[in-house]
C-alpha positions in Angstrom: 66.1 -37.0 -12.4 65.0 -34.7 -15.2 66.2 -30.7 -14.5 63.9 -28.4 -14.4 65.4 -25.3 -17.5 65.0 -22.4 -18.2 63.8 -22.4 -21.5 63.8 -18.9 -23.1 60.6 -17.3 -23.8 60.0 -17.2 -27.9 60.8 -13.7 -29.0 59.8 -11.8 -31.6 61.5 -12.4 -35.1 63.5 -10.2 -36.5 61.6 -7.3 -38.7 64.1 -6.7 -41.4 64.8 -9.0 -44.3 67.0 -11.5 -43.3 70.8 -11.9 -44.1 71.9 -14.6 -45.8 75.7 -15.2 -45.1 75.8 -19.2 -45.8 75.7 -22.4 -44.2 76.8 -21.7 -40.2 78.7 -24.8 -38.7 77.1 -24.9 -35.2 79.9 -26.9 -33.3 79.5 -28.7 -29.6 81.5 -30.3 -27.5 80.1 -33.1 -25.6 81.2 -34.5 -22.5 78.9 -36.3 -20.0 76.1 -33.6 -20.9 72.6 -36.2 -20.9 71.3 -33.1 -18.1 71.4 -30.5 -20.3 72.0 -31.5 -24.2 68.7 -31.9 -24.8 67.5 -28.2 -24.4 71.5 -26.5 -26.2 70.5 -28.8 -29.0 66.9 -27.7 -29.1 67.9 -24.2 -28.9 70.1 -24.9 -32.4 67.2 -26.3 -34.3 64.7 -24.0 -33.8 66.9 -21.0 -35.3 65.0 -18.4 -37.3 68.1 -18.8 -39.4 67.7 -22.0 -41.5 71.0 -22.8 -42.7 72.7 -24.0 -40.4 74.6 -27.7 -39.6 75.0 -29.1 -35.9 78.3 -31.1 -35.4 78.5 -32.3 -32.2 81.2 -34.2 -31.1 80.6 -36.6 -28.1 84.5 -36.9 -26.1 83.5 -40.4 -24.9 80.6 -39.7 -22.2 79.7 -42.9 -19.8 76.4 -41.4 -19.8 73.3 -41.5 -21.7 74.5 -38.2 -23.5 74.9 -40.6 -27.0 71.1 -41.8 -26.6 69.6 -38.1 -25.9 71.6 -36.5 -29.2 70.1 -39.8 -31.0 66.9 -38.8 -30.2 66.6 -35.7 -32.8 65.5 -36.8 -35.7 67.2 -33.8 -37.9 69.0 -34.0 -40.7 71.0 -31.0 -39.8 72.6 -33.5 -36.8 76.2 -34.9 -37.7 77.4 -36.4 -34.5 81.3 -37.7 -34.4 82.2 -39.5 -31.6 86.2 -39.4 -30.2 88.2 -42.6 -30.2 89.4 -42.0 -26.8 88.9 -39.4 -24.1 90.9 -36.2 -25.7 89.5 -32.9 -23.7 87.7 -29.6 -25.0 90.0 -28.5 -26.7 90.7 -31.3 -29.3 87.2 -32.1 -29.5 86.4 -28.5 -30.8 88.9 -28.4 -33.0 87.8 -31.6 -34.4 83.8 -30.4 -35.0 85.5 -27.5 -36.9 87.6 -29.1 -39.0 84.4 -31.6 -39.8 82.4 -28.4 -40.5 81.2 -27.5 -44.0 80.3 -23.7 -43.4 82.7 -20.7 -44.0 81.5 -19.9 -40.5 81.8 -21.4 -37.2 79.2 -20.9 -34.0 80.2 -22.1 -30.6 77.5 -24.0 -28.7 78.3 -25.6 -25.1 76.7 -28.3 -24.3 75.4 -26.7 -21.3 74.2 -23.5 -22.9 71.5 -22.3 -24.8 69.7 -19.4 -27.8 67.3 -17.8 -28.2 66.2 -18.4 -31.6 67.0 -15.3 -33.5 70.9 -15.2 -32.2 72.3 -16.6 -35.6 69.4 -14.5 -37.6 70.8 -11.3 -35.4 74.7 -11.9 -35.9 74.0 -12.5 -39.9 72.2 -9.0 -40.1 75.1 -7.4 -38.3 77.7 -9.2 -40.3 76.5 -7.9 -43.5 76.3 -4.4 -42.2 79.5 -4.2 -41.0 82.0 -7.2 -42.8 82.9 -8.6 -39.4 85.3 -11.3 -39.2 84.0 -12.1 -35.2 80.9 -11.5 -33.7 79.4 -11.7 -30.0 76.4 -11.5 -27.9 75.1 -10.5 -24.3 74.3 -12.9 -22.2 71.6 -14.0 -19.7 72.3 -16.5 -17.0 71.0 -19.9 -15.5 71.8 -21.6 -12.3 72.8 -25.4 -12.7 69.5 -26.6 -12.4 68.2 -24.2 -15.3 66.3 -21.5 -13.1 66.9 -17.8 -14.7 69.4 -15.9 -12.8 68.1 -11.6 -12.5 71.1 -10.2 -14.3 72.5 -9.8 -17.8 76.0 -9.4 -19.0 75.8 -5.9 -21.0 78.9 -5.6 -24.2 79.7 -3.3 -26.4 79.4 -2.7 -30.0 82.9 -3.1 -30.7 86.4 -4.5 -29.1 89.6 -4.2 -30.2 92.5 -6.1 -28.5 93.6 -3.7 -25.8 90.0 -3.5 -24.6 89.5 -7.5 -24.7 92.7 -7.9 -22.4 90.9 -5.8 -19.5 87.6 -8.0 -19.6 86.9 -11.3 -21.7 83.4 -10.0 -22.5 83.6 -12.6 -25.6 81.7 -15.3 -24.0 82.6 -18.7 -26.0 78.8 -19.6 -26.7 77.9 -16.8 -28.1 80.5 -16.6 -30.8 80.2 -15.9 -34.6 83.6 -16.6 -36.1 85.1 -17.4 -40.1 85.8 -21.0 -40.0 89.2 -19.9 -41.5 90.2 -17.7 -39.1 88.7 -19.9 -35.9 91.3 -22.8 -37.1 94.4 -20.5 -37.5 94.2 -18.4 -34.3 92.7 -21.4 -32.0 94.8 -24.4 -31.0 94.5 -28.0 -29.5 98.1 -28.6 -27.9 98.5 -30.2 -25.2 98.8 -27.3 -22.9 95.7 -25.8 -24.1 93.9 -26.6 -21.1 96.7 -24.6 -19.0 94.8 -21.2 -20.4 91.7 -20.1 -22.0 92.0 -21.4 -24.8 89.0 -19.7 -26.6 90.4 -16.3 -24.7 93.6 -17.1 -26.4 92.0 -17.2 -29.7 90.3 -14.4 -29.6 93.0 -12.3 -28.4 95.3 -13.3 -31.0 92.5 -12.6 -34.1 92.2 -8.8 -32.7 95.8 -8.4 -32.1 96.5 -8.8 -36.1 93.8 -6.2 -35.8 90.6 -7.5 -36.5 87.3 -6.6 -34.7 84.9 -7.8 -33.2 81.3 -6.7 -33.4 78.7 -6.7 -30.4 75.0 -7.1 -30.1 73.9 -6.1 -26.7 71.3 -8.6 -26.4 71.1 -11.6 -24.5 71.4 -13.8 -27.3 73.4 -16.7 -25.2 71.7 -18.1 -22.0 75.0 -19.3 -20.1 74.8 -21.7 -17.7 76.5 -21.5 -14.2 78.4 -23.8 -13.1 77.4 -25.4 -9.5 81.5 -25.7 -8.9 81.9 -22.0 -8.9 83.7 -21.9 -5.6 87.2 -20.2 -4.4 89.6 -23.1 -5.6 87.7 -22.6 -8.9 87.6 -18.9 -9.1 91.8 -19.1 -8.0 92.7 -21.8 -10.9 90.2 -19.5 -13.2 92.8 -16.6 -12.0 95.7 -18.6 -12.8 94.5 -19.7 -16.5 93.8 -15.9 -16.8 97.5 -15.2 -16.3 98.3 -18.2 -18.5 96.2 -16.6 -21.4 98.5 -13.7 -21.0 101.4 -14.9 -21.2 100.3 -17.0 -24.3 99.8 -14.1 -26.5 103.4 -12.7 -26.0 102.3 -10.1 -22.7 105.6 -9.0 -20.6 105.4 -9.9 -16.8 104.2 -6.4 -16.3 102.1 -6.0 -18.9 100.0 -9.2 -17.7 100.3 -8.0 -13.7 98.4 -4.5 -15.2 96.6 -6.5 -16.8 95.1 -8.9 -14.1 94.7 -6.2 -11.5 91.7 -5.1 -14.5 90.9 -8.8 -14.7 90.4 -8.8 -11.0 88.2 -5.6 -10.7 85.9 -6.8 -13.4 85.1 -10.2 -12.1 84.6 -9.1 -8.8 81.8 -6.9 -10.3 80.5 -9.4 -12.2 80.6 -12.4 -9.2 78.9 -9.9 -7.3 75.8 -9.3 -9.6 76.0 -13.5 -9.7 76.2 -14.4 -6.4 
């Protein structure tokens, strides 16, 4: 049965002269994703930023997911297609290491742009040399209907400020391709953390910074799972992202008590 999305309203492009800052390697993990490919990959396409590459790797769906990623006739489309079931994490790793751009742009299969996100990000890169940019976000429910609240950020973190509150949300990253395969990792206890937390804790903790747009550039999509047991293993990974980036026991207990208060603000404007 065909979803019924949330499909951003066009928005007005971008005044100034437009950034050039090379090809962008737009990289997607897919996993099972025929519900909502269609419109993450549409979203990519239809950039006001034109050089761009799409590399989706498929992590061995037993849906239809191949078939509706075949149906874009774009040249831009590389699709890679794991040799056995291998998880997120791999399968990330393995569209960056595919991609041709100096820079990388994280795209969930379940997520979506607006069109002038990469334009946007460009612009502020070349005013500011940033190694890692981010967006706002707006919200969808699972079945694509616009959620009444947007995730506000700032216009710059550093790492002390990015261990209170994760307000680097995965899909809307901007990131050197260089940098994204030296801080991230694919072992086999990546999936014990965040592992895109993880990475971006360790790039600002060798002091790098990374630049906001307050705009709700990335329409995230909510998970229909988002119950307790979910929220208490999200808790725990939390914890394990901590402790992965060399935080003392107390340091990650001060830590999580901010981690707490935040998402509680946050599940309560979601809710």
């Amino acid at each position: 049965m065909e979803n019924k999305l949330y499909m951003e309203p066009t928005t007005t492009h971008v005044q100034k002269e437009q950034s050039d800052i090379g090809l962008i390697s737009v990289i997607m993990a897919a996993y099972n994703a025929e519900q909502t490919i269609a419109q993450a990959i549409h979203s990519v396409l239809t950039q006001t930023y034109k050089n761009l590459e799409l590399i989706i790797v498929d992590d061995c769906s037993t849906d239809t997911t191949i078939q509706v990623i075949s149906s874009f006739n774009d040249k831009r489309i590389r699709l890679i297609c794991n040799e056995k079931n291998s998880g997120v994490s791999y399968t990330r790793q393995r569209a960056a290491k595919n991609a041709n751009g100096r820079w990388i742009a994280v795209l969930d299969s379940d997520d979506a742009w607006t069109n002038t996100k990469l334009e946007l990000q460009a612009n502020v890169q070349k005013e500011t040399n940033a190694s890692l940019l981010f967006t706002g976000s707006a919200f969808m429910d699972v079945y694509g209907e616009k959620i009444d609240w947007e995730l506000h950020v700032p216009p710059k973190i550093d790492y002390h400020k990015l261990l209170r509150q994760n307000l680097i949300s995965n899909s809307s990253v901007l990131v050197k391709k260089a940098l994204y395969l030296k801080y991230s990792n694919s072992d086999k206890n990546s999936d014990l953390a965040h592992e895109d937390f993880v990475c971006w804790l360790r790039m600002l903790k060798d002091g790098y910074i990374a630049y906001g747009i307050d705009q709700p550039l990335l329409i995230y999509r909510l998970s229909g799972n988002s119950k307790s047991g979910n929220k208490l293993k999200a808790a725990k990974m939390n914890w394990n992202t901590y402790r992965a980036v060399g935080l003392s026991l107390p340091a990650s207990c001060y830590y999580m008590l901010w981690y707490t208060v935040n998402g509680l603000k946050k599940y309560k404007n979601l809710k």
